[in-house]
ROZARO-722014 format. One record per residue: residue in three letters; y, x, z of N, C-alpha, C in turn; residue number from 1; chain. Coordinates in steps of 0.001 Angstrom, whole numbers. Atoms other than C-alpha are relative to their C-alpha. Example, Ala and Ser with C-alpha at 12.3 -4.5 7.8 and 13.67 -1.06 7.14 Angstrom:
# residues 2
<node nuse="ALA" n_v="-1190" n_u="890" n_w="0" ca_v="-4500" ca_u="12300" ca_w="7800" c_v="1200" c_u="900" c_w="0" lodo="1" kolmi="A"/>
<node nuse="SER" n_v="-1190" n_u="-820" n_w="-60" ca_v="-1060" ca_u="13670" ca_w="7140" c_v="1090" c_u="-770" c_w="730" lodo="2" kolmi="A"/>
# end
This chain:
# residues 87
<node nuse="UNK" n_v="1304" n_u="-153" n_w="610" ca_v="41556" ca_u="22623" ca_w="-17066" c_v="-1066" c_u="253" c_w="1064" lodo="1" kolmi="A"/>
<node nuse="UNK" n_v="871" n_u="-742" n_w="-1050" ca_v="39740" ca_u="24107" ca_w="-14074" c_v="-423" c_u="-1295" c_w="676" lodo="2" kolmi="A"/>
<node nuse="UNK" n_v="-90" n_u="1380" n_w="-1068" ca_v="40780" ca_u="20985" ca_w="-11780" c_v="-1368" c_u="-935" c_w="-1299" lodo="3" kolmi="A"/>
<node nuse="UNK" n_v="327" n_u="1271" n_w="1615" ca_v="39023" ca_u="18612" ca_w="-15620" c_v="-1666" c_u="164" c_w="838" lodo="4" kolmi="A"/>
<node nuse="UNK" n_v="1540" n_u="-590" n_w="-192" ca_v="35509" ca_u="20888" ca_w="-14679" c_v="-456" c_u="121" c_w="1493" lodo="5" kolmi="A"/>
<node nuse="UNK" n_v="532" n_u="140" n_w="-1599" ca_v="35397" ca_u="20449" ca_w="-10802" c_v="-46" c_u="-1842" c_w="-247" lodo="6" kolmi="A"/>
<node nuse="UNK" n_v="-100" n_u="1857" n_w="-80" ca_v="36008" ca_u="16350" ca_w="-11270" c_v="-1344" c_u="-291" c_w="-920" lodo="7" kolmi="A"/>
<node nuse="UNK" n_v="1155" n_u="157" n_w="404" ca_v="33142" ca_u="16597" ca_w="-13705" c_v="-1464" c_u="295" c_w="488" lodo="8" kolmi="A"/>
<node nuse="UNK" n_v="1241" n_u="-318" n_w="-673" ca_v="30686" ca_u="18558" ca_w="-12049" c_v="-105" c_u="-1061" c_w="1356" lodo="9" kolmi="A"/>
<node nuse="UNK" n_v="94" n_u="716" n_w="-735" ca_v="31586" ca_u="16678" ca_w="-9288" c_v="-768" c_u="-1494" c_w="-112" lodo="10" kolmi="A"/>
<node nuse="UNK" n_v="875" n_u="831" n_w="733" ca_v="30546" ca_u="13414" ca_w="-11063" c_v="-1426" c_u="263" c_w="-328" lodo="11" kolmi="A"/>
<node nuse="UNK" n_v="1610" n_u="-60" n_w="446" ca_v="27461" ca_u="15063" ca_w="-12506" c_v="-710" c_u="-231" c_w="804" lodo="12" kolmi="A"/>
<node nuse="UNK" n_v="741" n_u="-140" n_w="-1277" ca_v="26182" ca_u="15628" ca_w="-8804" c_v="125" c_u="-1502" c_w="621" lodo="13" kolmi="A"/>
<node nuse="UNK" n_v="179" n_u="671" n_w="-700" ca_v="27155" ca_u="12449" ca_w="-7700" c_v="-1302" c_u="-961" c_w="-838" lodo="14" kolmi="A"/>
<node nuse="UNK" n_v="346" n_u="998" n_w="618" ca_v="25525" ca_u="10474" ca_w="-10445" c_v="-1600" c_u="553" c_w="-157" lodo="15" kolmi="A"/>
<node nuse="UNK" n_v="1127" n_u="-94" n_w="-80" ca_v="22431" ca_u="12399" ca_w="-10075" c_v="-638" c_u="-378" c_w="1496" lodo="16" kolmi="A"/>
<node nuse="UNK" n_v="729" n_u="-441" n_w="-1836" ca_v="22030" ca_u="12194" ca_w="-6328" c_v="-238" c_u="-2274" c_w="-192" lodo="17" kolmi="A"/>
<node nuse="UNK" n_v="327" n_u="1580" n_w="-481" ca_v="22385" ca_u="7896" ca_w="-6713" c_v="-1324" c_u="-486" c_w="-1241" lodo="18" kolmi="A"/>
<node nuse="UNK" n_v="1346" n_u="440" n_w="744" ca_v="19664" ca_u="8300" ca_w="-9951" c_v="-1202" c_u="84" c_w="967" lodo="19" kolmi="A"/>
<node nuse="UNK" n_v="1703" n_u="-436" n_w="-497" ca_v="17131" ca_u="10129" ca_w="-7547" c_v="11" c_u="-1043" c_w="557" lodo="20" kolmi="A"/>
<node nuse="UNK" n_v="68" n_u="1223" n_w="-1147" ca_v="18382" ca_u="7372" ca_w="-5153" c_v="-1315" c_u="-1280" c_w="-737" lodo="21" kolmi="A"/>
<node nuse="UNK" n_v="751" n_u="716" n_w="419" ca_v="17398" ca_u="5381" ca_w="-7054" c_v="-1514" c_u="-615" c_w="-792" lodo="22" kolmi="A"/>
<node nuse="UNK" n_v="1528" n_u="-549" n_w="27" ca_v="14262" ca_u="6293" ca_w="-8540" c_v="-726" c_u="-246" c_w="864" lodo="23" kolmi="A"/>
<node nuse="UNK" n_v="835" n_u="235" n_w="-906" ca_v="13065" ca_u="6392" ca_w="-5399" c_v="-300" c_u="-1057" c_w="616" lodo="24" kolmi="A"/>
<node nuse="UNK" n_v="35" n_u="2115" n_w="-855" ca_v="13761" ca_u="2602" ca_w="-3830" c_v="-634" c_u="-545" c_w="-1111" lodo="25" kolmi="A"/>
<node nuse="UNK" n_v="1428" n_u="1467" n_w="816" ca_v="11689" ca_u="1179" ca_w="-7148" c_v="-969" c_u="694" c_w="281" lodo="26" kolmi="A"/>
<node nuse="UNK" n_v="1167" n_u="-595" n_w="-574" ca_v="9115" ca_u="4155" ca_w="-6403" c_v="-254" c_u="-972" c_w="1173" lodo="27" kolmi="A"/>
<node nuse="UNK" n_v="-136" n_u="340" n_w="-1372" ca_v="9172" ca_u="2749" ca_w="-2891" c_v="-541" c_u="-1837" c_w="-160" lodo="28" kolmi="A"/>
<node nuse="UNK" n_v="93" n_u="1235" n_w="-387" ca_v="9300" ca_u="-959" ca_w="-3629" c_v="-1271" c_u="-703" c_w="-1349" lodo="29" kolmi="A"/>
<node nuse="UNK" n_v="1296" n_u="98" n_w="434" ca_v="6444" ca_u="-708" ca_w="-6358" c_v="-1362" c_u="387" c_w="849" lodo="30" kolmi="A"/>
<node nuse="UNK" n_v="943" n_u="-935" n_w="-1073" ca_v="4377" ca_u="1120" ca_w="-3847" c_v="-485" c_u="-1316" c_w="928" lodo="31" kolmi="A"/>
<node nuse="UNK" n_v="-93" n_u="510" n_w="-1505" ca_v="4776" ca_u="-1724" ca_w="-1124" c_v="-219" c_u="-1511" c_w="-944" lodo="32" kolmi="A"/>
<node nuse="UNK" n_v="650" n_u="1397" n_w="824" ca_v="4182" ca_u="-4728" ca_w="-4049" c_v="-1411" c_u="254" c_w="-221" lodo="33" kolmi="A"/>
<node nuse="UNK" n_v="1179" n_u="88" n_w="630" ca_v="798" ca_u="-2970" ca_w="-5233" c_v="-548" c_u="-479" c_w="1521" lodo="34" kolmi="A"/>
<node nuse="UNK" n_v="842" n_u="260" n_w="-1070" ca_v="-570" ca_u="-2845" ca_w="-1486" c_v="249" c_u="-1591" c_w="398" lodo="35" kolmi="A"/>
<node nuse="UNK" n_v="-20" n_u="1461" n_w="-526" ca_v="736" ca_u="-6449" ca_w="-729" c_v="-1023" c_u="-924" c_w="-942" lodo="36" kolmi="A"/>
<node nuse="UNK" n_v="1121" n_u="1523" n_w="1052" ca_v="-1419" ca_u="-8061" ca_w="-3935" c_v="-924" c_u="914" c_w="-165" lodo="37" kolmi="A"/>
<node nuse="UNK" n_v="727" n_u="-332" n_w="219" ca_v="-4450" ca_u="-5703" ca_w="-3386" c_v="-546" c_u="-1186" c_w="-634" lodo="38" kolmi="A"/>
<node nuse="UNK" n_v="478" n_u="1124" n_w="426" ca_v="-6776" ca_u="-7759" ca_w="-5541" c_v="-1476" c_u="-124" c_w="1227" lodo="39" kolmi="A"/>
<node nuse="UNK" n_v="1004" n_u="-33" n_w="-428" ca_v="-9679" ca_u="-8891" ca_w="-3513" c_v="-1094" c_u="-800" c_w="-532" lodo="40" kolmi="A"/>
<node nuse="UNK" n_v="1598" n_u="467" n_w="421" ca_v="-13501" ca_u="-9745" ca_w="-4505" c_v="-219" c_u="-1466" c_w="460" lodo="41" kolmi="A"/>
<node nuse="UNK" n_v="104" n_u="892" n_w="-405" ca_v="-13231" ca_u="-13146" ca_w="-3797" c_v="-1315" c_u="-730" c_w="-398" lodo="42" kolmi="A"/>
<node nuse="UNK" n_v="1039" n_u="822" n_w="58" ca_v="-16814" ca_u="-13897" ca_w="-4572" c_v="-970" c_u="575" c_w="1103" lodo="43" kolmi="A"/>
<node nuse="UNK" n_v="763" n_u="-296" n_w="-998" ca_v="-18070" ca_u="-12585" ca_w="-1649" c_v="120" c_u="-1203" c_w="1350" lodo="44" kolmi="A"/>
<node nuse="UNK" n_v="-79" n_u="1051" n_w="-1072" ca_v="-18973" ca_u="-14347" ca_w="1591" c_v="525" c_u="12" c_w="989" lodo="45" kolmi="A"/>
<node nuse="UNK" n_v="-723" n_u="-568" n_w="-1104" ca_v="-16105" ca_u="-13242" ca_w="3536" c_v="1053" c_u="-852" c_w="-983" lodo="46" kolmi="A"/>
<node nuse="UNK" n_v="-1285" n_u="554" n_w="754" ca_v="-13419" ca_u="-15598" ca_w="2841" c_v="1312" c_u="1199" c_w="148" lodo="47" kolmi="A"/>
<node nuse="UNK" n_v="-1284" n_u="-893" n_w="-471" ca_v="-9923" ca_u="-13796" ca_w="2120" c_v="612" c_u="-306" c_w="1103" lodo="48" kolmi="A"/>
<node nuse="UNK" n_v="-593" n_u="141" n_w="-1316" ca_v="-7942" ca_u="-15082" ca_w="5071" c_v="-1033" c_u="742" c_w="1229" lodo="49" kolmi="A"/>
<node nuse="UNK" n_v="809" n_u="-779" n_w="-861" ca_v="-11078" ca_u="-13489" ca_w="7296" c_v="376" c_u="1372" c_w="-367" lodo="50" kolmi="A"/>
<node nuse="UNK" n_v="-286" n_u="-1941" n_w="250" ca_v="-10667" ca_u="-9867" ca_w="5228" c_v="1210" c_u="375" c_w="464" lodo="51" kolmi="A"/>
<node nuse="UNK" n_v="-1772" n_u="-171" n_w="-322" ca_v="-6809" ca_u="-10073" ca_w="5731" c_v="199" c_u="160" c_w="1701" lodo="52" kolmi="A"/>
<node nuse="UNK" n_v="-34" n_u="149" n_w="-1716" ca_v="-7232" ca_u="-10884" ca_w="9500" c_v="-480" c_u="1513" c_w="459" lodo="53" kolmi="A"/>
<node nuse="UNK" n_v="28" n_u="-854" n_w="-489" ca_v="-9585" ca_u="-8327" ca_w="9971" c_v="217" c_u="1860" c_w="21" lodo="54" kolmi="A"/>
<node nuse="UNK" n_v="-544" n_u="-1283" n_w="230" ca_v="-8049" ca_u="-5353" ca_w="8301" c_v="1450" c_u="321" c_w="905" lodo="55" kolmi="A"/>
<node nuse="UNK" n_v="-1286" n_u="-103" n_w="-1814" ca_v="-4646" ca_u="-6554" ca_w="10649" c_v="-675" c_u="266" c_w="1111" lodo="56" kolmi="A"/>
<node nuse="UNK" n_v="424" n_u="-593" n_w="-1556" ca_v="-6718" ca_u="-6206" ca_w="13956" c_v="-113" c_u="1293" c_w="-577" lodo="57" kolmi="A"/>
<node nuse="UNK" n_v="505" n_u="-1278" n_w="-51" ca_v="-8445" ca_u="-3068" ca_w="12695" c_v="795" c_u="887" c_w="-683" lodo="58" kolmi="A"/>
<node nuse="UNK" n_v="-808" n_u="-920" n_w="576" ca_v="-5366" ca_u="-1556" ca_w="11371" c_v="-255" c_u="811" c_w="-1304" lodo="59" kolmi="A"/>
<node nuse="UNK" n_v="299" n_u="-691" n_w="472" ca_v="-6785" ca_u="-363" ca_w="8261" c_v="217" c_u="-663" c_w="-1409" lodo="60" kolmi="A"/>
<node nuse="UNK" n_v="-835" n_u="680" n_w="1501" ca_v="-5947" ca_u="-735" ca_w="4338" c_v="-1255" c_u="-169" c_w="-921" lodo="61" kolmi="A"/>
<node nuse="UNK" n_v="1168" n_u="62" n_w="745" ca_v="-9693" ca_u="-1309" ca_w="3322" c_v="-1067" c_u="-456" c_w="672" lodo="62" kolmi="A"/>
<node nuse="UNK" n_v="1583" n_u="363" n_w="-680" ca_v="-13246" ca_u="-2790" ca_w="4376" c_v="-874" c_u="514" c_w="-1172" lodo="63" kolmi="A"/>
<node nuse="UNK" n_v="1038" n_u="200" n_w="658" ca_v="-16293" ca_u="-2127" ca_w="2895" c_v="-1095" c_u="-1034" c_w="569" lodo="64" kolmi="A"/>
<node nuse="UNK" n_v="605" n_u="829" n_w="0" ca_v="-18371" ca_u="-5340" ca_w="2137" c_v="-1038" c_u="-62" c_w="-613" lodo="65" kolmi="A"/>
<node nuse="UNK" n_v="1370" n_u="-43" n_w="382" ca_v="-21707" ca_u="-5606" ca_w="2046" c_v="-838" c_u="-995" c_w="-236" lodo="66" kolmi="A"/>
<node nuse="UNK" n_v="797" n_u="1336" n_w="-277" ca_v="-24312" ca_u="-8673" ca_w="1728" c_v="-257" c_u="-590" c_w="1041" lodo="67" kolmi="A"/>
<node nuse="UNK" n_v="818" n_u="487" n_w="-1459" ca_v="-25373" ca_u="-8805" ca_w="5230" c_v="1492" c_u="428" c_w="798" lodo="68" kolmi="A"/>
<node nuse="UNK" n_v="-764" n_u="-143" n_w="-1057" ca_v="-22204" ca_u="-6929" ca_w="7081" c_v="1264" c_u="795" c_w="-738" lodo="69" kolmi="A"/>
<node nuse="UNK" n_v="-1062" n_u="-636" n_w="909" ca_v="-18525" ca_u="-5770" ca_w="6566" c_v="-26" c_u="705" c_w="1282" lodo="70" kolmi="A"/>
<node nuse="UNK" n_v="-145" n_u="-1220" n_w="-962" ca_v="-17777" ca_u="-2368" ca_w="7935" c_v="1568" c_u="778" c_w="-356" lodo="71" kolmi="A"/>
<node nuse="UNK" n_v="-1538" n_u="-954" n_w="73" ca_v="-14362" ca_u="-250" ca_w="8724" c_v="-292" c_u="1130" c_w="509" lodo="72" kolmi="A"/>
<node nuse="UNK" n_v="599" n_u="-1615" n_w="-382" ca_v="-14284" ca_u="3385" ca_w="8493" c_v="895" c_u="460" c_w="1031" lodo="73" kolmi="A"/>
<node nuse="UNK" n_v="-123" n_u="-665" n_w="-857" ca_v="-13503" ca_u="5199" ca_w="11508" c_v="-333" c_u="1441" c_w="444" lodo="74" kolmi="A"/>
<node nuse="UNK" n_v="344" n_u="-978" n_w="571" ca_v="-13386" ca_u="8978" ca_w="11281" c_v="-380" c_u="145" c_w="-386" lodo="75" kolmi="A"/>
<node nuse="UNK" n_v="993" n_u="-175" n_w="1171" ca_v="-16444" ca_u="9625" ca_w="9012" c_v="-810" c_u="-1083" c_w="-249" lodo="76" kolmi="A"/>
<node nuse="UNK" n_v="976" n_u="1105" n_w="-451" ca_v="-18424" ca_u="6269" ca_w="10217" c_v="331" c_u="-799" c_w="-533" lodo="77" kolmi="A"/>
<node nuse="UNK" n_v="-29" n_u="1872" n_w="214" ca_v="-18803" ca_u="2967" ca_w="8607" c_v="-295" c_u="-742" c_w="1301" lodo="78" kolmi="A"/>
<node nuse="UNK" n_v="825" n_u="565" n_w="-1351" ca_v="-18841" ca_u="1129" ca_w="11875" c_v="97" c_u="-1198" c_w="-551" lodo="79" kolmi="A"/>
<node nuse="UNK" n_v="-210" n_u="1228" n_w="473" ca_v="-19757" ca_u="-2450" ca_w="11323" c_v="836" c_u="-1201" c_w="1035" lodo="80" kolmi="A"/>
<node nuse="UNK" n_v="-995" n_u="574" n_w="-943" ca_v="-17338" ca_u="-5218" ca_w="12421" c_v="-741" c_u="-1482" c_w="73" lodo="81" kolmi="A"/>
<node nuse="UNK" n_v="-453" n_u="1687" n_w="381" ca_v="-18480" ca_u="-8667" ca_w="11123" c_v="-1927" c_u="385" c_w="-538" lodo="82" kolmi="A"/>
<node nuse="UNK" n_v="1247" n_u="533" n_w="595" ca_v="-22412" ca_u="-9800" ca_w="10435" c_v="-217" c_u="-997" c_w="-634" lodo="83" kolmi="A"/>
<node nuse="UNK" n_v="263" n_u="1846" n_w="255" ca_v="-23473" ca_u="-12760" ca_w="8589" c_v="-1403" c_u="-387" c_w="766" lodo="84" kolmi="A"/>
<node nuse="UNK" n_v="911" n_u="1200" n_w="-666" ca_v="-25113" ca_u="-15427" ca_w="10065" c_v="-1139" c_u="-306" c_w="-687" lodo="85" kolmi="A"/>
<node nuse="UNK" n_v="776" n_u="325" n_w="1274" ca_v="-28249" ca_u="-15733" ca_w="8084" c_v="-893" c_u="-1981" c_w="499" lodo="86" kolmi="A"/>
<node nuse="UNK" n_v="-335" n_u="2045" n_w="-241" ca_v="-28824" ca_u="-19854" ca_w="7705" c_v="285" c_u="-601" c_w="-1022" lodo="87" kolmi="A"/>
# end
């Protein structure tokens, strides 16, 4: 009887430790789908392949786009990266 209630608890613990597991790898792999299909504003005058480029150089998971210039924040600063050409 004793041995019945160690093989069970034993089970309980395992079968919780591969839920959290698991829990956590769709946490994890929902997490890493939303950032891959941010949606972007595609009516602006920054084509996407340009925003994509320059959030890879500038390492960063956001721009702010403006009419005239797109800017990436850098400690508290909007510094601007990109002007338009007016024409």
């Amino acid at each position: 009887m004793r041995n019945g209630k160690k093989t069970a608890r034993w089970f309980l613990y395992a079968a919780l430790c591969v839920g959290t597991a698991g829990v956590s790898l769709m946490g994890y792999h929902q997490v890493k789908q939303v950032r891959s299909e941010k949606t972007l504003d595609l009516t602006t005058w920054v084509p996407k392949e340009r925003i994509v480029r320059l959030m890879q150089f500038h390492g960063t998971d956001g721009l702010k786009v403006t009419q005239d210039e797109v800017f990436i924040l850098r400690g508290s600063r909007w510094v601007p990266v990109l002007k338009r050409r007016s024409g």
